[in-house]
C-alpha positions, -999 to 999 in steps of 0.1 A, spaced: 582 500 -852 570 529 -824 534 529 -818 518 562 -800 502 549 -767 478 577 -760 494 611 -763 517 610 -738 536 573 -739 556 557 -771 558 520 -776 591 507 -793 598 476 -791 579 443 -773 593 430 -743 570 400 -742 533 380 -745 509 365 -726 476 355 -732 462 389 -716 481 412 -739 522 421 -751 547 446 -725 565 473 -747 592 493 -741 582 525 -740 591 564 -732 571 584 -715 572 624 -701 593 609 -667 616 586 -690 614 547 -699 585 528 -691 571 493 -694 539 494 -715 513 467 -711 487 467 -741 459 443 -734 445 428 -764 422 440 -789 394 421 -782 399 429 -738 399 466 -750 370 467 -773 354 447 -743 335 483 -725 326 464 -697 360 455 -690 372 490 -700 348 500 -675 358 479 -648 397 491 -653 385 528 -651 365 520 -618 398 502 -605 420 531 -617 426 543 -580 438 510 -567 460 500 -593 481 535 -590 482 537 -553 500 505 -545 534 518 -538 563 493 -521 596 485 -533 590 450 -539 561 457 -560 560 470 -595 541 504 -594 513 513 -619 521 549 -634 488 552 -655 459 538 -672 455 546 -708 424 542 -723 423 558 -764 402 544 -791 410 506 -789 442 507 -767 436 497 -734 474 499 -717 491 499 -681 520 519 -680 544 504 -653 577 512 -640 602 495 -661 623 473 -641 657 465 -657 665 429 -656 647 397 -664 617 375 -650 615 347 -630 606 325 -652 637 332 -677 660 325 -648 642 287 -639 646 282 -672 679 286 -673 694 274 -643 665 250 -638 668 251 -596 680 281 -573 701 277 -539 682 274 -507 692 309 -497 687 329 -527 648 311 -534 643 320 -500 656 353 -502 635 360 -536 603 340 -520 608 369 -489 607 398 -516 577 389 -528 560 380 -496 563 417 -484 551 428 -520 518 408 -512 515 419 -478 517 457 -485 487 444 -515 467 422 -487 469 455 -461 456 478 -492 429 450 -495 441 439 -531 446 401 -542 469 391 -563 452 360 -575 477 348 -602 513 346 -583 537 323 -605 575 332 -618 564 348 -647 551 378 -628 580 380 -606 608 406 -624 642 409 -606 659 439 -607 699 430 -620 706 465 -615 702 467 -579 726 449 -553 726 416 -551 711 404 -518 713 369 -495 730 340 -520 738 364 -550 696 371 -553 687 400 -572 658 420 -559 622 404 -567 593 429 -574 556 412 -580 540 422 -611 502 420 -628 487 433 -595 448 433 -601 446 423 -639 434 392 -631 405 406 -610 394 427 -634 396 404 -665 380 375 -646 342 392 -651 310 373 -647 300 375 -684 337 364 -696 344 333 -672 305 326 -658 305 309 -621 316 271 -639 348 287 -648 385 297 -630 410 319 -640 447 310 -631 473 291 -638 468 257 -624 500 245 -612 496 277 -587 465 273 -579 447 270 -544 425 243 -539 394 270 -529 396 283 -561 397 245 -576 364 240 -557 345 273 -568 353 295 -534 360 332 -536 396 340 -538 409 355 -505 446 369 -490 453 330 -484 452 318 -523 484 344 -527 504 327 -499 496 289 -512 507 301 -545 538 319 -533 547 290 -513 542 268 -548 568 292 -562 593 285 -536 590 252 -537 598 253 -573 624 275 -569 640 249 -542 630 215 -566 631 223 -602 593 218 -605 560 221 -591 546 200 -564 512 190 -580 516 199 -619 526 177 -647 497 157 -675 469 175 -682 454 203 -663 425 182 -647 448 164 -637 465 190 -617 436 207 -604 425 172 -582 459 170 -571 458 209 -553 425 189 -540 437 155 -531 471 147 -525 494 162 -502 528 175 -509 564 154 -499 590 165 -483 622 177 -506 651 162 -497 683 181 -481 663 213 -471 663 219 -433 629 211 -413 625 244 -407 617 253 -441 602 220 -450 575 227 -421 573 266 -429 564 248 -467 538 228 -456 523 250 -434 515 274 -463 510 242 -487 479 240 -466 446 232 -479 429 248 -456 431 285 -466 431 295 -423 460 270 -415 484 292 -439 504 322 -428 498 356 -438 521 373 -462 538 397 -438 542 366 -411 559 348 -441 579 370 -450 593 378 -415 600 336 -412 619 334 -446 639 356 -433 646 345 -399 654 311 -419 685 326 -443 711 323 -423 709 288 -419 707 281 -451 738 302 -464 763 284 -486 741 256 -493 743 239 -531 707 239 -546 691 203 -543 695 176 -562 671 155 -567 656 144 -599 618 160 -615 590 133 -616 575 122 -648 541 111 -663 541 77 -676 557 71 -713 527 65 -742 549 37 -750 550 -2 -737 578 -6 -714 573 -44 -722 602 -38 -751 626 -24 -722 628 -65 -707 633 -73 -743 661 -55 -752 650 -26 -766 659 14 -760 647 16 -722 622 35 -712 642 66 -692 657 73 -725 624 78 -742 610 111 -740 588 114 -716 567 142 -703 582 164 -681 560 178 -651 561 218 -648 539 244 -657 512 232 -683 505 258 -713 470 263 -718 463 280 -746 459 264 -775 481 272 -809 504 291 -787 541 296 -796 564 280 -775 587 313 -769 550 328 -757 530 297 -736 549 299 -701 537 333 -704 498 327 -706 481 346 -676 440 342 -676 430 316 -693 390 300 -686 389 264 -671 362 241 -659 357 239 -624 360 199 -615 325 184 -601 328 169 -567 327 136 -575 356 140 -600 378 154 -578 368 126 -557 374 103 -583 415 109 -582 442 98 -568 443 103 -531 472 106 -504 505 115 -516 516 134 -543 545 116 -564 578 122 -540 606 140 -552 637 115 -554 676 112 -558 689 118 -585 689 91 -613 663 72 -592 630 57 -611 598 72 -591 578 47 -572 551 37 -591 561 49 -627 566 27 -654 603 25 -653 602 16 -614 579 -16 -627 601 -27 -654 631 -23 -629 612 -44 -610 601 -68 -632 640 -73 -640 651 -72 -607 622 -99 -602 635 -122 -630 672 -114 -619 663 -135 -589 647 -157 -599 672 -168 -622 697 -173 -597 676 -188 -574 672 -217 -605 711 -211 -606 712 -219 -569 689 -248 -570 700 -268 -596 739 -256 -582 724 -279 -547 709 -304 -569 741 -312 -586 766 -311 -558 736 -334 -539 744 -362 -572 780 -358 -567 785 -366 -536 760 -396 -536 777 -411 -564 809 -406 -542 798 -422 -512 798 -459 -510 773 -482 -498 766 -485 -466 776 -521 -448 750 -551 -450 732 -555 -418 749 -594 -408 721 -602 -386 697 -594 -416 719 -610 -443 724 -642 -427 707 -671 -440 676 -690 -426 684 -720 -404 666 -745 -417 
């Protein structure tokens, strides 16, 4: 059903949710638009209305082709909107969703887009804050660029600055996604230029591996890992990207590139990577609830279980599953000191070949533990194998001759 947006913008049909609002379809005086309504309670909010209004300048005047342009702020009774360009294709997170991993040299080629979005953003002094696939759109109209990629444009520029306010999240609390999340934000620090390239690098490494380097259990969890634990090296990508990776993986927010340096390295980096098959190597898991004990007794093993499967970790309660991977902003503690200290420390759990049980996890131990009993069953095997043959041949061998020296009798 069409909804007037203001008195110049229609709304007919939703596009999608998040947790900040729902993207229409809509038509405008220049022709389609998207339409993003924030929701009802973020629009009766006149601080935050405020804030937008304050804002409106920077929001319209970032202008790049990898970005996707604000066209106006509507602000009418209890409709707070965006009206964006309306980019004619799908997001990034649809397309992981579907084909699960990209090729090396279209998730390069996609990571590069977005890379010179942010650094036009950075150069105009705006952070992102909240880079992740569901906020990158690629255009299928366009041509396709390097590996069959369709043209990435970052989206959501500035909405999570403005809804993160003092009186909505208070100084205990973050606002992000935590699988993307720099580990400066994790530990309470202002969000710079550098928290954009760590999450952009994130996103390429997903892109590349199928999932996140850090995410996976519960979102504590995944916050002290961005902290803690330091990322693996994917198998079968060149060492030019893995080190290009971990240079933007950095903790420290001045080790990491900037976004237009980035971007010129990605793309220095393509042609070596063209005609490459994406990677295979299998996602690691959280332990299964259940005891892998049965497994060595002949029950169902434990890779055939479900088990939890690491990626991005929905964080709003009740929310549909059609509508979760979309949640935006969303409040979350900041850890204490001692519990990030408290965590596991050194490496995060390493990517491996496919079919492979991870180090550590409780299939590796039960593989173990039968591997374990394997041997040690034939070493019994072998033993009692050595034992035997030892009887036989003893029983086969006859006596040896009586010593005639000994044997004689005594002279009397």
């Amino acid at each position: 059903m069409a909804r007037r947006i203001g008195s110049r913008y229609t709304a007919h049909q939703i596009l999608g949710r998040g947790s900040a609002g729902t993207v229409w379809l809509g038509e405008g005086p220049e022709g389609p638009v998207a339409i993003k309504l924030l929701r009802e309670d973020l629009s009766s909010d006149q601080e935050l209305v405020g804030r937008f209004v304050q804002e409106r300048t920077a929001l319209l005047g970032l202008e790049h082709p990898h970005v996707v342009s604000v066209r106006d702020l509507v602000v009418d009774g209890n409709d707070l909107a965006l009206v964006m360009d309306l980019v004619r294709g799908t997001d990034l997170r649809t397309r992981l969703d579907r084909e699960r991993r990209l090729a090396p040299e279209a998730a390069v080629a996609i990571a590069a887009d977005v890379a010179d979005g942010l650094a036009a953003a950075h150069a105009a002094g705006v952070v992102h804050r909240d880079v992740k696939p569901e906020n990158v759109l690629l255009d299928m109209q366009g041509p396709l660029g390097p590996g069959g990629s369709h043209r990435a444009l970052l989206t959501d520029f500035g909405v999570a600055k403005l809804i993160d306010t003092p009186r909505r999240t208070r100084a205990s609390k973050i606002i992000g996604t935590p699988d993307y999340l720099a580990p400066e934000i994790v530990e309470g620090l202002p969000p710079r230029a550098a928290v954009d390239i760590y999450a952009l690098a994130t996103v390429l490494y997903e892109l590349l591996a199928g999932f996140t380097p850090f995410g996976g259990g519960h979102p504590g969890a995944v916050l002290r890992r961005h902290v803690t634990e330091t990322v693996v090296p994917l198998p079968g990508i060149p060492d030019e990207l893995w080190q290009l990776l971990v240079q933007c993986l950095a903790k420290a927010p001045a080790s990491r590139l900037r976004a237009s340096e980035l971007a010129a390295r990605l793309r220095e980096l393509l042609p070596l990577l063209a005609g490459m098959p994406p990677l295979d190597v299998d996602e690691p898991d959280t332990e299964p609830a259940e005891d892998t004990s049965e497994e060595l007794s002949g029950a169902a093993p434990a890779a055939e279980r479900t088990v939890r499967r690491r990626g991005a970790v929905p964080l709003v309660p009740g929310a549909k599953p059609s509508d979760s991977n979309r949640d935006t902003h969303t409040s979350m503690r900041v850890p204490a000191p001692d519990e990030l200290a408290g965590g596991a420390h050194g490496t995060a759990r390493a990517p491996r070949a496919a079919g492979a049980p991870r180090p550590g996890s409780a299939r590796n131990r039960a593989v173990t533990r039968r591997r374990r009993l394997t041997l040690a069953a034939a070493a019994t095997l072998v033993t009692a194998a050595a034992v035997g043959t030892w009887l036989a041949t003893a029983e086969d061998t006859p006596p040896p001759p009586r010593d005639q020296k000994n044997s004689a009798p005594a002279t009397p």
